[in-house]
C-alpha positions, 0 to 999 in steps of 0.5 A: 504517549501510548506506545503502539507496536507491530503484532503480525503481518500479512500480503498477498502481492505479484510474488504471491500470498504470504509474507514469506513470499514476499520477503522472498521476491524482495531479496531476489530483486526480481521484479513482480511486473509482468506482460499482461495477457489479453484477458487480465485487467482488460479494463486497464487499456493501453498499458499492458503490463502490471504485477498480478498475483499469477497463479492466485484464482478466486478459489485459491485464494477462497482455499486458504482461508479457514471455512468460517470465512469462505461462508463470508466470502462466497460471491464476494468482489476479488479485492475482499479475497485478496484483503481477507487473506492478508488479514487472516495472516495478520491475525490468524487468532482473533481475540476471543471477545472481538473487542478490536478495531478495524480500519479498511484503507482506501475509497472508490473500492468498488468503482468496476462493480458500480460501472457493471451494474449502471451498464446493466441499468442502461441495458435495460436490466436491473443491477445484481441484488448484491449492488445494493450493498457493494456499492458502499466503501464500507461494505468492505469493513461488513465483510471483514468483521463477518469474515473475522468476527471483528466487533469493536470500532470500524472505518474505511480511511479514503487518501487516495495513493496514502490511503494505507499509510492513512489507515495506519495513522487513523489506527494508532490514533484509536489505539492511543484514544484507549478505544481497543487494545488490538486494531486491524489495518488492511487495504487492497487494490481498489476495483478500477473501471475502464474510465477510471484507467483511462482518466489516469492515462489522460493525465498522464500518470500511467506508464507509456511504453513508448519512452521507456529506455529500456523496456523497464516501465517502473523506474522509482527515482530514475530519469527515464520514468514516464509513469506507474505501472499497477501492482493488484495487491493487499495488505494487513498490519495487527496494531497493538497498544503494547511496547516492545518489538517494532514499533511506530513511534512517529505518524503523520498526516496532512493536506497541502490545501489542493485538489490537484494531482501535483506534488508539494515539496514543501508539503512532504518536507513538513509531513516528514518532518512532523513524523520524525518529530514526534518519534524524536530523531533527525532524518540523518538518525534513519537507517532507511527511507522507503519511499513512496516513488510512482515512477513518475517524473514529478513526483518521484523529483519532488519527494527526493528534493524532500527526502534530501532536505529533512534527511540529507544524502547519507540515508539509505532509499529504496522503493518497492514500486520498481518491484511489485507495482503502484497498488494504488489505495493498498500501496501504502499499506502494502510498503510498510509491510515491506518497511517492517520485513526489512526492520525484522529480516535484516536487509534493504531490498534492492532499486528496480531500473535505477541508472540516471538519478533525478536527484542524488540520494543514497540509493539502495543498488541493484541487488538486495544488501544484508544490513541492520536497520533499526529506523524506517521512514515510511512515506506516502502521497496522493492526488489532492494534497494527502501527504503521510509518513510514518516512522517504525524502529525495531527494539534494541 
């Protein structure tokens, strides 16, 4: 099988931009989840509180960026800022001949843009000139290739919560059909309209303020979690046929044959199972399972009842929701940056607001703890029966 490693990384979360800072708040174990002012994300309603990149306007996320790109991104939707700053981290020299692939985890990317422009439509004004392109997930793929002169293969991979995790899989699957050598994963928050927010509310997987016991909202794997609390991040993972470094020897993607939001036990045991297969290893050969645990009762319950039948209670758990925020299509992208940091700077970042488990499992504690890892679960879940996981280990 055609091996397929990690070549560069790069986000931009509620620490901030960069890898570095994110590595940073990991360590510190501070969470990223702040109070929301009145005017930030005033369409997310009720909820009051997410992780939001402070500090990182439009232009100063336009600043980082070399001038070639700004020239792309001038006017572009706040998402495509935030994707195009994690990937040219990723990939700060892209092959001279663009010969590499690029798949945009997520779908619904732009669901606030189309929301504006039916409301002008309804005002009696015609939509922005620009609505004829933003309307399209693939827009996404357009700017990023223009933005980074990427001219090989391109797609958007929609799993709802497991569109990064997705987008992963989709990649090694390209790179392993010999279709590119190089292949660019990115995924960023998708743009969410006030009925969006409000359809999550209704069906209960936002956080109610009113039953946290503590004031912590984001509570991974806790019996007081009453749902997620939203993280506006991006992520981008440059994949390379190649051996050596990190790698990502098990993938994995299926459906449970539902349209529902509701989590399958036996689904996630099948999906974890298939991943550490085809990498070769038992769950109980894992240094670290980094969950995909939304703070939400059900499913945070569902994926350990898995996690402690395929890997037994002796491996390490640990999720980054408690600490920078359910990022929705980017989430799990995001996260296995977060895998690899962990594989590359030696250490297991800590549990945010853990205190009654809802099912025994080894996890990680309250602050971060210096530990050699060689072998990460990476697993990923969404609404309508998306399950995914990955494996990556680090060479020895």
């Amino acid at each position: 099988m055609t091996p397929v490693s990690v070549q560069g990384i790069g986000a931009v979360t509620g620490y901030g931009a960069g890898v570095a800072a994110l590595s940073a708040g990991l360590r510190s174990g501070r969470t990223a989840i702040r109070p929301l002012a009145d005017d930030e994300w005033p369409a997310l309603g009720p909820l009051r509180q997410a992780a939001l990149p402070y500090g990182l306007g439009d232009g100063d996320l336009l600043a980082q960026l070399p001038e070639a790109c700004r020239r792309s991104l001038r006017g572009a939707r706040r998402l495509l800022l935030l994707a195009t700053v994690a990937a040219a981290e990723a990939m700060p020299e892209p092959p001279a001949d663009g010969d590499i692939g690029l798949v945009i985890g997520g779908s619904n990317l732009f669901a606030a843009a189309i929301a504006e422009a039916e409301a002008r439509r309804a005002a009696g004004r015609r939509p922005a000139a620009r609505h004829g392109v933003e309307m399209f997930d693939s827009h996404a793929v357009g700017v990023l290739s223009e933005a980074l002169g990427i001219r090989g293969p391109g797609i958007t991979v929609g799993a709802t919560s497991a569109s990064g995790v997705a987008a992963v899989v989709a990649a090694v699957d390209m790179l392993r059909a010999g279709r590119v050598a190089h292949c660019l994963v990115v995924a960023g928050s998708a743009e969410l309209a006030a009925a969006d927010w409000a359809g999550l509310d209704l069906i209960g997987a936002l956080a109610d303020g009113r039953r946290a016991a503590d004031g912590a909202l984001c509570r991974p794997f806790d019996a007081a979690a009453t749902g997620f609390v939203p993280g506006e991040m991006a992520a981008a993972m440059l994949l390379a046929a190649t051996p050596g470094g990190i790698r990502l020897t098990g993938t994995a993607l299926r459906l449970d044959g539902t349209a529902q939001p509701s989590p399958s036990r036996d689904g996630e045991v099948r999906v974890i199972r298939e991943a550490l297969a085809e990498a070769g290893i038992a769950g109980s050969a894992l240094d670290l399972v980094s969950a995909h645990a939304t703070s939400t009762p059900l499913g945070d319950r569902i994926e350990a009842e898995a996690l402690a039948e395929v890997c037994g209670a002796t491996v390490a758990v640990n999720a980054p929701k408690g600490l920078i925020g359910h990022g929705l299509n980017a989430a799990g992208l995001v996260e296995t940056v977060v895998a690899v940091i962990q594989l590359r700077d030696g250490f297991v970042h800590p549990n945010a607001a853990l205190a009654e488990l809802v099912v025994p499992l080894r996890y990680a504690g309250s602050q971060a703890e210096n530990r050699v890892i060689r072998r990460v679960l990476k697993t990923s879940f969404g609404f309508g029966g998306f399950n995914a996981a990955l494996v990556l280990e680090a060479s020895a």
